[in-house]
N, C-alpha and C positions, 0 to 999 in steps of 0.2 A: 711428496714430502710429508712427513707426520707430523703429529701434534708439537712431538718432543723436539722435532727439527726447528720448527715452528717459535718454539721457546726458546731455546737455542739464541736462535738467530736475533728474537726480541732483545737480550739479554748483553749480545754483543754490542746492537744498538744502545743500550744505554735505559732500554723500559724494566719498571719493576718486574719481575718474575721471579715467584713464591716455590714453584712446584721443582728447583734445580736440588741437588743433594751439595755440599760441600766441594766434593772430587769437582762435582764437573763444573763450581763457580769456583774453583783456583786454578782449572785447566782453560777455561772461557775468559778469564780474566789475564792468564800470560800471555794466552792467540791476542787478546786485543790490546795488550800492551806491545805486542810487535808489530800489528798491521796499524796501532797510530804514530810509531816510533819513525820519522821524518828519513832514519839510514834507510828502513829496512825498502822504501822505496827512491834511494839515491840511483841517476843515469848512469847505469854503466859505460864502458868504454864502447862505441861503436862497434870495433872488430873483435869485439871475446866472442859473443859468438862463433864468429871463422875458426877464432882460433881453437875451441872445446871443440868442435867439428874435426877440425885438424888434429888435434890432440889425440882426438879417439878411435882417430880412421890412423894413427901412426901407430899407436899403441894394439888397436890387430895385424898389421902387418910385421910388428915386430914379435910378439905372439902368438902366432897361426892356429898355434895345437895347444895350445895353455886355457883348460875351462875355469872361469873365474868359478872362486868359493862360493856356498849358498851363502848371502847375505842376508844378515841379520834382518831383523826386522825394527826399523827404524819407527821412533815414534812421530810425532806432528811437525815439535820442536825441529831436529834433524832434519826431518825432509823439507821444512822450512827454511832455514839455512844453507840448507846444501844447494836450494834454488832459486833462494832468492834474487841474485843478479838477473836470472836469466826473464824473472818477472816483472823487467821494469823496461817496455818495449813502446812505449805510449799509455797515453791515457786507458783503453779501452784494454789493451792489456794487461796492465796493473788491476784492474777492477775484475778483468777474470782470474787472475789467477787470485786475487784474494776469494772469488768464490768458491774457487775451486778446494784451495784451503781450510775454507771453512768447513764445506760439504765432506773433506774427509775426516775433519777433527771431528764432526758431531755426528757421522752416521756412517761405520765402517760394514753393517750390513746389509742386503740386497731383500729386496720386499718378498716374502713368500708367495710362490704361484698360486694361480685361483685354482680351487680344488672341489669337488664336488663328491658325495658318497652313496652308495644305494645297498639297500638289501634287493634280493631278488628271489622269487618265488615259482613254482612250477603252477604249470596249469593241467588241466583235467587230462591231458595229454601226455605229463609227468610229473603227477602230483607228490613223490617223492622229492623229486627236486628242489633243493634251497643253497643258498650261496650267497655272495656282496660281490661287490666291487669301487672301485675308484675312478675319477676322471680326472687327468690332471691338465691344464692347460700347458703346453712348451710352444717354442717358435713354430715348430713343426704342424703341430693341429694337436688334440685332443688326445692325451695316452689315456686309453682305458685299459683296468686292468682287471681280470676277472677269473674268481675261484667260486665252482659251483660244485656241485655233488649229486648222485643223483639221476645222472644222465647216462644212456649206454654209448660206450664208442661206436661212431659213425667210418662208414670205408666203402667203398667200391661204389663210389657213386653218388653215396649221401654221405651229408655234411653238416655241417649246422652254421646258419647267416644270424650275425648279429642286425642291427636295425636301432638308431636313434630316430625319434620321430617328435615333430611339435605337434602343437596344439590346433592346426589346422588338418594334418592329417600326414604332412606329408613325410616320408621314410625317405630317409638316407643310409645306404647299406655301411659298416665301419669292419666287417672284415667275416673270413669265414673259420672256422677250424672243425678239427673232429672229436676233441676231447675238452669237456670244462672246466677240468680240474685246477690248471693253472693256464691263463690265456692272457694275451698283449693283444690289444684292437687297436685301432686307430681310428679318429673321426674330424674329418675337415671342417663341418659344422661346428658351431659353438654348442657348445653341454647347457650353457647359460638360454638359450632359446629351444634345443630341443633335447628335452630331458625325458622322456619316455623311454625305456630301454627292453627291447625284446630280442628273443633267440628264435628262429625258426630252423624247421626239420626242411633242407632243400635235398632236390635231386638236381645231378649237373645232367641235364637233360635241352642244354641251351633257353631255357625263359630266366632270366636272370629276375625276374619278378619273385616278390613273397608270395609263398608257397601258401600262404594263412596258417599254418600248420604251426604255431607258437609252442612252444617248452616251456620257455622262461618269461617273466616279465617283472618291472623293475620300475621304477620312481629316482633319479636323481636328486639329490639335495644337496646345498649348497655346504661345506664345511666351516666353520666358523674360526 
């Protein structure tokens, strides 16, 4: 949750907070006139439920092949109303969904993934060589992504092994290819502990070990 969320949420509570712009104390001020408004959590009828169930399982049978319109995009208000009944199920669920509410009235975007960046340099080995690259966290592990120059294409044999490595020593291979120009690695390790980033010159000669043979090397940094 951010700071702004943080304010937010003060704000609805009832505490001074100085840092809101106008828009969003008349948008903060209508949500909290509906979630103290005594209707907006009246006991619906027992079986609406069943029946919205029913209603909607009738309405595709009658339907089959009819794709509903893209629907507009509703604001807070709207989607507030349009749900309300359905948020009055007990104590514990009146209090989620008023969270839930709030959390979309005051934060419609998704936090940016952790992202890290490097230049990278040749070594005596390929002192032409220079290039950057990226590391981005997803569910998956670590996209790295990398544009180098500099470097000859490798084939029949040899190839070229990427390598993140920490601060004890130890290398994790993140993928191989034959050309730097434009390249997609991947790394199961976190960026955030091993941030070292080398290339070496391998032969597929079955030792799957560094070759020591380095081209590139590289410093990850964290992006701000």
């Amino acid at each position: 949750m951010t700071d702004g969320d943080n304010e937010r949420i003060s704000y609805l509570a009832g505490e001074p907070v100085e840092s809101l712009s106008p828009s969003e104390r008349t948008e903060l001020d209508a949500l909290r006139g509906l979630l103290s408004s005594p209707e907006t959590w009246d006991e619906p009828d027992p079986a609406l439920e069943d029946r919205v169930v029913a209603a909607i399982a009738e309405e595709a049978r009658a339907h089959p092949r009819v794709k509903a319109a893209p629907a507009r995009r509703r604001g807070w208000r709207e989607r507030f109303a349009m749900h309300r009944p359905l948020y009055a199920f007990g104590a514990v669920a009146t209090a989620a969904a008023a969270a839930i509410v709030i959390a979309v009235a005051v934060n419609n975007s998704s936090p940016s993934p952790l992202r890290f960046a490097m230049v990278v340099s040749g070594t005596p080995l390929a002192p032409g060589a220079h290039g950057s690259g990226t590391l981005t966290k997803t569910a998956s592990g670590w996209e790295i992504k990398l544009s180098a120059t500099g470097l000859p294409h490798l084939a029949n044999g040899r190839y070229y092994q990427a390598w993140l490595k920490n601060p004890a020593g130890i290398l994790v291979p993140v993928g191989t290819f034959n050309d730097a120009r434009s390249v997609t690695l991947w790394s199961g390790v976190p960026v955030t502990q091993f941030r070292t980033f080398t290339v070496t010159e391998q032969l597929a000669n079955g030792n799957p070990a560094s070759s020591g043979r380095r081209v590139l090397v590289g410093i990850a940094h964290p992006v701000s």
